[in-house]
N, C-alpha and C positions, 0 to 999 in steps of 0.2 A: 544651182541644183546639181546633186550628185548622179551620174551619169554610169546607171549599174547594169542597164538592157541596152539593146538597139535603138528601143522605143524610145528611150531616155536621149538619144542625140538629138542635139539642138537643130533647128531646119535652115540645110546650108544650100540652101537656093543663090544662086549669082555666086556662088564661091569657087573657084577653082584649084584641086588640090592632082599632086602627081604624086603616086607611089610605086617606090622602085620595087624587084621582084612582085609584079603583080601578076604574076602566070599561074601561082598557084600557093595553099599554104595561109600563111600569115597573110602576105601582100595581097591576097585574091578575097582572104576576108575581110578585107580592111576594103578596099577600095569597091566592094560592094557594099558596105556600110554607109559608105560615106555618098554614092552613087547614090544609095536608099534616101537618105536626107535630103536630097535633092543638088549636092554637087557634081560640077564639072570633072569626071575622075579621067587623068591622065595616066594609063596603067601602061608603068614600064620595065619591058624586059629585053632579052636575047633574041628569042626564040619568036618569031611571027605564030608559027602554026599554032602555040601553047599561049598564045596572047587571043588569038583569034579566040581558042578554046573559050579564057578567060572569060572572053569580054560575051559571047556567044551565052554562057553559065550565069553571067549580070544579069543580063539582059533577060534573060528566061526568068527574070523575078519581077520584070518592069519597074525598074526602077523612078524614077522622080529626075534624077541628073541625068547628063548625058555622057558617053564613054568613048575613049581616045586610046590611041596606042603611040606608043617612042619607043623603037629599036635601039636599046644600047647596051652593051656588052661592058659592064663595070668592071672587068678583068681586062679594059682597054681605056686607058685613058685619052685616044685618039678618039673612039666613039664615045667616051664618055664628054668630050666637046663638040665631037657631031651634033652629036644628039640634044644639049643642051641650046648649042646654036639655032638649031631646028623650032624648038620650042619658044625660044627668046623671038624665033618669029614668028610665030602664030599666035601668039599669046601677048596682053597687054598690061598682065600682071602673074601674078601667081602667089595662091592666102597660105595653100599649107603645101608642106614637103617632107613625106613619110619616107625617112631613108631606110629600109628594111629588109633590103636584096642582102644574103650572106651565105660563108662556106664557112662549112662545120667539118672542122677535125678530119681533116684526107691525112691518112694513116702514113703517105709518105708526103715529104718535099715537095709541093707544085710550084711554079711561078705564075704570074701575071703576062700578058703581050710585051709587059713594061719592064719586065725582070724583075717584080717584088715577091715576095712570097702569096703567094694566094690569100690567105684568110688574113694579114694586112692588109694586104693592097685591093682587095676588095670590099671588104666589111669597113673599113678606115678609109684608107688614103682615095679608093674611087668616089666615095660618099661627100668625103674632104672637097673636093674639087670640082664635084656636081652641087653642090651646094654653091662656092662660090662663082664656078659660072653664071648660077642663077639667079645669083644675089640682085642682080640688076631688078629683076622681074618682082623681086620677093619687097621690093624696098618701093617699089610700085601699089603694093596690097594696104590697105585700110591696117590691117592687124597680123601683119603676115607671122608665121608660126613653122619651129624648124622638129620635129620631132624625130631625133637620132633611137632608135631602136638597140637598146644593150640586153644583155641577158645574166641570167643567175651564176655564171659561169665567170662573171667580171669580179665575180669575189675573188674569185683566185687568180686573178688577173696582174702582171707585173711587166712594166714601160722597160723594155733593156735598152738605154740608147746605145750600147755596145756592140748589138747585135739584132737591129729592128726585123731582119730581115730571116734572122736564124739561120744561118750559112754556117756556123760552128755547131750545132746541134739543134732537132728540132724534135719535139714535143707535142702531137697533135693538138690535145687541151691545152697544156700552157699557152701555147701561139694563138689558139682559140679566145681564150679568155684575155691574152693582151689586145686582140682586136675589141673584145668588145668594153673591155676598160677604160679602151681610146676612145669609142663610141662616146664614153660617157665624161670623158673629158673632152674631147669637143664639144660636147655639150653643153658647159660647164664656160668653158674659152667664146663661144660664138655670142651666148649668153652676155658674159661680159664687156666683149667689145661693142655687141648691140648697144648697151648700157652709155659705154666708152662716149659711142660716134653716135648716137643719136640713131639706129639703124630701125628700132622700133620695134625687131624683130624679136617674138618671144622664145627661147630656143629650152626643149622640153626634151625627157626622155621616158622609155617606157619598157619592159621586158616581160616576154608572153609567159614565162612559170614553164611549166615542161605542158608544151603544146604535140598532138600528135598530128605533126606534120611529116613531106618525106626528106627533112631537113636531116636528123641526125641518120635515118637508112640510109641515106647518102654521101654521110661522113667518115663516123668513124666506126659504124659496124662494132667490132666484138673487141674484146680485152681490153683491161686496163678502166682507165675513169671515163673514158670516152664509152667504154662499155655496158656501166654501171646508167648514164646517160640515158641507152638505150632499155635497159632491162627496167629502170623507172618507167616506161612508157605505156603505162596500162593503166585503166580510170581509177585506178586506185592511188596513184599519187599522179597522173598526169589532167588535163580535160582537152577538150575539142580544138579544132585552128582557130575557130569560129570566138570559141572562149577565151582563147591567145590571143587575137585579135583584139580586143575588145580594150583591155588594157592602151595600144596602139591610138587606137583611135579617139578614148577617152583623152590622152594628153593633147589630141590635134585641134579637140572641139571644146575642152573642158572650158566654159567662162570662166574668168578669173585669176586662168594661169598665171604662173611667174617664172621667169628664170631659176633652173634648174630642179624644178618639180620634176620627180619622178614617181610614175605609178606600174604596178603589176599583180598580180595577182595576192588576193590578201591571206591563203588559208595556205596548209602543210610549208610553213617555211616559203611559200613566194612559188610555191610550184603549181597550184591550182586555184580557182575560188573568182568569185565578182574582184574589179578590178578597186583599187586602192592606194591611197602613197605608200610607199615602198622607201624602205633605208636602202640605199647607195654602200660600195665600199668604202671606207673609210680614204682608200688611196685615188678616190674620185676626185675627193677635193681639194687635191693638193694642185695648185694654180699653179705652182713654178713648173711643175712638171708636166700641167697643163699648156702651158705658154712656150715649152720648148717643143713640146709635140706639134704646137701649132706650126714654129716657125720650120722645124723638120718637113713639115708637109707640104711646106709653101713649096722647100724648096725641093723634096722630090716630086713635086705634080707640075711645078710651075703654074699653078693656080692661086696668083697674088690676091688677096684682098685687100678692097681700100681701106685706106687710114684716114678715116674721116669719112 
């Protein structure tokens, strides 16, 4: 069954799923979607008091599932093992993992705690190594499901292994879109080794169309394509978080899924409309360059995955 409302999610009673940026936005509508159906939502962020918020905001819907919080700061991969450790204890499995926390186009240069450039090392490589700490947990789940979050912005998307980091020139949108390219070649790599090793794991992705959240007010503000971004942001080529969302959660729950299904919005070019599969860039599927990315990331996170 095609999964085009709320109402249309299948009922995920005993299911247990974590979504990262879940303080507000995307992550806030999603993990109250999924709360609604009757799952265990582990909503995680930074920020306790905009979690609390969060979860406070669920909960005033009554939901069916019950809600959880994990303090982890993705722009630290010290807390992104915290945190991960944390949950590996409380938890005896874990079915879905909505990576969806990201930084949009900061008009200068940031770094990470780690020394990465920000919108890699958070959108990518933190996601990268939250996943495989949790792998243990995920390979625990009946039908466990990875749903990497990329955006329309991956079209223009380009892997420099010369300069992952952009220390030679930096680009807000380009650097934007190379994270979320990677997004979708992870997605693509995790996919396949599932296949590989027997992991079981169905690894999916999904991108909300031009959602009005305070994702790109936070980014990249004015000029240039990062500009253009924000000036789309009216109901006329954008629609709701809620509608962004939706897409998200469609790939988490959809029966049937396959490795490398991707869905988003179906109307104005990918930017608005009920959710639907969605064409990928073409540089998504390129595996070689998926498989160096992986091994790149292994080795800036030191977050090994097994082989087998």
């Amino acid at each position: 069954m095609a999964i085009t409302e709320p109402k249309d999610i299948p009922d995920l009673s005993g299911k247990i799923a974590a979504v990262t940026g879940a303080t507000g936005g995307l992550g806030l509508e999603a993990a109250r979607m999924l709360a609604g159906a009757g799952a265990h939502v582990i909503l995680i962020g930074r920020n306790p008091d905009k979690t609390a918020e969060a979860t406070r905001a669920i909960a005033e819907t009554r939901p069916r599932g019950k809600l959880a919080f994990e303090q982890i700061d993705l722009g630290d991969l010290a807390s992104v093992a915290a945190g991960a450790a944390r949950i590996s204890a409380l938890y005896e499995r874990l079915d879905i993992l909505i990576n969806n926390a990201g930084v949009m186009a900061p008009r200068q240069r940031q770094t990470t705690a780690d020394g990465f450039e920000l919108q890699f090392g958070t959108n990518h490589l933190a996601h990268f190594a939250l996943t495989g700490r949790l792998l243990p947990l995920l390979l625990k789940a009946q039908a466990p499901r990875v749903v990497s979050v990329a955006s329309i912005a991956a079209r223009f998307g380009q892997i420099n292994f010369a300069d992952l980091q952009h220390e030679r020139s930096y680009s807000p949108m380009r650097v934007y879109g190379q994270s979320k390219l990677s997004n979708l070649l992870f997605m693509h790599e995790l996919g396949r080794r599932s296949e590989q090793f027997g992991w079981n794991i169905t690894s999916v992705a999904a991108h909300p169309g031009l959602a009005r959240t305070n994702l790109v007010a936070n980014g990249p503000g004015e000029g240039g394509v990062a500009g253009v971004f924000g000036m789309l942001l009216n109901p006329l080529f954008s629609h709701s978080a809620a509608d962004g969302a939706l897409p998200l959660v469609v790939a988490a729950t959809e029966p049937g899924a396959r490795n490398g299904d991707y869905w988003g919005p179906k109307d104005f070019m990918g930017m608005k409309g009920k959710p639907a599969p969605s064409k990928e860039p073409r540089a998504a599927s390129d595996m070689a360059v998926a498989g160096r990315l992986w091994e790149e990331s292994e080795r800036l996170t030191n977050a090994v995955y097994p082989v087998g």
